[in-house]
N, C-alpha and C positions, 0 to 999 in steps of 0.2 A: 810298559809291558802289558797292560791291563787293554790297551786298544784292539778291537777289531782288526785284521785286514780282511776287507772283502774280495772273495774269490769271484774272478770272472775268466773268460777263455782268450786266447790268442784268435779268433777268428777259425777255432778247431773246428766248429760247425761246416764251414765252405771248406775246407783244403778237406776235410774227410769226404764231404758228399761229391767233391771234383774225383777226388780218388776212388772212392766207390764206383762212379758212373764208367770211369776208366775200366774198373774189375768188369762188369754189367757189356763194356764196346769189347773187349776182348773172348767173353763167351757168345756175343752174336756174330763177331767175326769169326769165330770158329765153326758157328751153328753154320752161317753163309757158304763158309768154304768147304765145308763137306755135306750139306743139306740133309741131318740128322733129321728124325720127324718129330714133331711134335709133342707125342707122349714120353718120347726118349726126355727130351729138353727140361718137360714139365718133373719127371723124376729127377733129376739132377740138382733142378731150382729146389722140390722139396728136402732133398738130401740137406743142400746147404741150411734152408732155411731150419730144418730140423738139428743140424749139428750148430748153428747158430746159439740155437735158442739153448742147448745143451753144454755149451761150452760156456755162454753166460750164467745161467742156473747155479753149478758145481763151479764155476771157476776158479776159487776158493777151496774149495775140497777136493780139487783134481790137481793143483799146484802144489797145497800143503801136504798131497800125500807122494807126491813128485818127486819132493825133496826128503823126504822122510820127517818133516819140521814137527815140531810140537809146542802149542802153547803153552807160554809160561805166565808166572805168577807175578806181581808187583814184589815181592819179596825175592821173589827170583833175579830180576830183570828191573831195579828200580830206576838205574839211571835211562833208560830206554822208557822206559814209562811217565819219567818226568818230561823226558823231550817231548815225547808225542801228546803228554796230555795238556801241556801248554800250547804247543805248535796246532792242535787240535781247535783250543779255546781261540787263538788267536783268528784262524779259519772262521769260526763259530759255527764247526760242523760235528758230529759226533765221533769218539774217538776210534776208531778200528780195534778188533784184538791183536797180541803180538805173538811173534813165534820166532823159534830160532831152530834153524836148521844144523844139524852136526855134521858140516863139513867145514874143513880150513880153507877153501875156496871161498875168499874176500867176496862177499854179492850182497845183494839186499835186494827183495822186491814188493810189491803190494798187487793186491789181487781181491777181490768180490766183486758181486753183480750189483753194489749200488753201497753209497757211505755208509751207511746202516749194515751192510751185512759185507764190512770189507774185512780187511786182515794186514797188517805191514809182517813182513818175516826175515830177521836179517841171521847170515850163517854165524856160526863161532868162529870164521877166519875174519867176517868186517869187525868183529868188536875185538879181535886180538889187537888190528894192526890200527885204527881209528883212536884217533882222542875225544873227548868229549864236543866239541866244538866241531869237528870231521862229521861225528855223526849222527848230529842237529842238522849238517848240512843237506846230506843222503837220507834223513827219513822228511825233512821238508821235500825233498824232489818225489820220494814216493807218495805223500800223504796229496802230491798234488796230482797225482797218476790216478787219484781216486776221488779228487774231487773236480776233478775235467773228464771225470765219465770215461776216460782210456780203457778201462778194461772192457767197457760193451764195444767201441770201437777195433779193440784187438779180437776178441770173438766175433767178430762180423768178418774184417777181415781175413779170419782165417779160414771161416768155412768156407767163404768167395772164393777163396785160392786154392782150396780142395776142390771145391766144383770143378773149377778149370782146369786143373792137373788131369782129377779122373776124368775128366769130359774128355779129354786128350788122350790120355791111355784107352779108353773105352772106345773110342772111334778110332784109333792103330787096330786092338785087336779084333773087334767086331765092325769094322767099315763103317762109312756114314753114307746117310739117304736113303732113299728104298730102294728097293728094289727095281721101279720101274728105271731109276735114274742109273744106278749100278750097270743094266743093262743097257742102258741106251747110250747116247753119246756125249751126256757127261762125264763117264765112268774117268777119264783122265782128271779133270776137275777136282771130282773127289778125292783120286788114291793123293794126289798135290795135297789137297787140304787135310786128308787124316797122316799125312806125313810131320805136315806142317804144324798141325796140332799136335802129335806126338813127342815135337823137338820144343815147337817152343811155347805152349801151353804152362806146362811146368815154369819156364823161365820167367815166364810173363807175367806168374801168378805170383813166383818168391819174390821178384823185383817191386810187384806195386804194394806187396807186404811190407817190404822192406823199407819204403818210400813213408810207407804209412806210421813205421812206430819209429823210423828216425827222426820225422817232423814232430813227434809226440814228444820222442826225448830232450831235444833242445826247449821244446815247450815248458815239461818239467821243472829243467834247469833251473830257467828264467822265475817262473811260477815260484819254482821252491827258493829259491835265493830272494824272493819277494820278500816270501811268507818269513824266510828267516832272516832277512837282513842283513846278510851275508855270505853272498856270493864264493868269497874269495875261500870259507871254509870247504864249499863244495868244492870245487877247483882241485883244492889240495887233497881231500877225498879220492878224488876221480884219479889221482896222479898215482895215490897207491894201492887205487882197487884195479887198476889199469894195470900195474907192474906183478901184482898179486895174482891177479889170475892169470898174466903168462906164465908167471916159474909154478903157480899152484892151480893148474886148470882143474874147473870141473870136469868128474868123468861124465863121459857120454852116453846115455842113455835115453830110451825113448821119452822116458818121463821126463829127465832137465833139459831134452832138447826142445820139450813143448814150454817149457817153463823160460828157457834163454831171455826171449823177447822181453819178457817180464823184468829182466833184472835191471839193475843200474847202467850196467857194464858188458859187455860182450863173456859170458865166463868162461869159453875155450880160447884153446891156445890157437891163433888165426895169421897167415901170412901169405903175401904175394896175391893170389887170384882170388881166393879165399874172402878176401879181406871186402872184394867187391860186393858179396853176397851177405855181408856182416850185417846183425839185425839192429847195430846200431851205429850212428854217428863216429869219425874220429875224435877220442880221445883230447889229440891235442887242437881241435877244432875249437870242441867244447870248452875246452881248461881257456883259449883264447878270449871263447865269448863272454865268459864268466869272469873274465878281469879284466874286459872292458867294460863289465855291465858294474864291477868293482869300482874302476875306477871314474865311471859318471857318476854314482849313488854319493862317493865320496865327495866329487865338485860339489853337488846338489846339498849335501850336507854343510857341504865349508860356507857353501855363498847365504844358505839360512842361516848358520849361526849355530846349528846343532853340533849336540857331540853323543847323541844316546847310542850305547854300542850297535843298535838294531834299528832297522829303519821300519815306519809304517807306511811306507808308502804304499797307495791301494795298486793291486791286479789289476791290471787291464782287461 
């Protein structure tokens, strides 16, 4: 138990920057198809870059006040304290603060602008339903959401996705191009493109968001089931924070709904079309992956000869 595992990424570097450039073709296509000018474009880029930078900063203090969470004490919260601060040692990264959020809504998430200034927060409904061994699994899948850099990836892509929504609404209600173009004989071109933009700017912006924190979550998964050598507890995790937040959904507010993404788990109650636009992975996808990542660790173990309940195998 005394070993190391060293933390490395899935390749998170390229599939984020392939996704980003995707956000980046979607506002020049837009810029193209209604020929906004230039200074319009340049305020929009700052906009993001400024909610970017704003959203990374606070991340942390705009999450925990989200949920209404509060830090607690080692004497408060000791077995949550023992998991992370091994699971920490084991990383060999510093350990985050804890919080616990008072709702019965099974969720856990983690959040800060960097390991040093991160935070794990899990509600009163995941420590009601969770046994010990559950939720070693769910704080290895957060403590790796912060040590693969996710939360500057989730603040990036959200302010992208604002860009291009408002960029969208902004050219429905005030037109794109100038004026000389308005009047001349692109004026069809454009009313096409700020239509266009209108409908599907928005869509285009929640879909590649969406893209971006599913491939995160499965990353997690893997990562955290590394870190804890146990897979199959997560799994089992996911199966009752999965069923917990359908019959005990979070309520819906602007704060939890900026916090959603963040969680383990989807924490509204979600069905049919719905489900398309869901900020995370299916459930029984993941619970799939994680017992087959189960049952190769296990081969892997039998054919060395080991039997230690926790595997160190390193991150990839």
């Amino acid at each position: 138990m005394d070993a190391k595992v060293r933390v490395h990424g899935h390749m998170n570097g390229l599939k984020t920057t392939l996704l980003f450039a995707l956000m980046w073709a979607v506002i020049m296509l837009i810029w193209w198809a209604t020929g906004g000018s230039r200074q319009t474009l340049g305020v929009y880029i700052l906009i993001g870059l400024g909610t970017t930078f704003f959203s990374y900063w606070f991340s942390d203090k705009l999450a925990i006040a989200s949920m209404g969470a509060r830090e607690v004490s080692e004497a408060e919260a000791p077995e949550i304290y023992q998991i992370v601060r091994e699971l920490s040692a084991r990383a060999g990264k510093p350990m985050p603060r804890i919080y616990i959020a008072p709702t019965m809504s099974p969720n856990a998430f983690a959040t800060g602008r960097n390991e040093r200034h991160a935070a794990v927060c899990c509600t009163q409904g995941i420590l009601r339903i969770l046994n010990a061994r559950e939720l070693r699994g769910v704080l290895g899948h957060e403590l790796m959401h912060v040590y693969n850099r996710d939360i500057l990836t989730s603040a990036i892509a959200s302010a992208m996705a604002t860009v291009i929504t408002y960029l969208g609404y902004s050219l429905m209600y005030f037109g794109g191009g100038s004026r000389d173009n308005r009047e001349g004989g692109s004026g069809g071109l454009g009313l096409i493109g700020v239509l266009l933009s209108a409908v599907l700017a928005p869509i285009a912006a929640s879909l590649i968001q969406l893209a971006i924190s599913r491939t995160r979550e499965y990353d997690a998964d893997e990562d955290g089931s590394l870190l804890t050598g146990d897979p199959e507890a997560l799994a089992s995790a996911l199966n009752k924070i999965s069923y917990g937040a359908q019959t005990t959904p979070l309520r819906k507010t602007a704060g939890t709904q900026s916090v959603a993404a963040m969680m383990i788990a989807n924490p509204f109650s979600s069905a049919g079309f719905a489900k398309l636009f869901s900020t995370h992975p299916p459930t029984d996808e993941r619970i799939a992956r994680l017992m087959q990542m189960a049952h190769e660790m296990n081969g892997a173990s039998l054919q060395s000869g080991g039997a230690a309940p926790y595997s160190t195998r390193v991150l990839r």
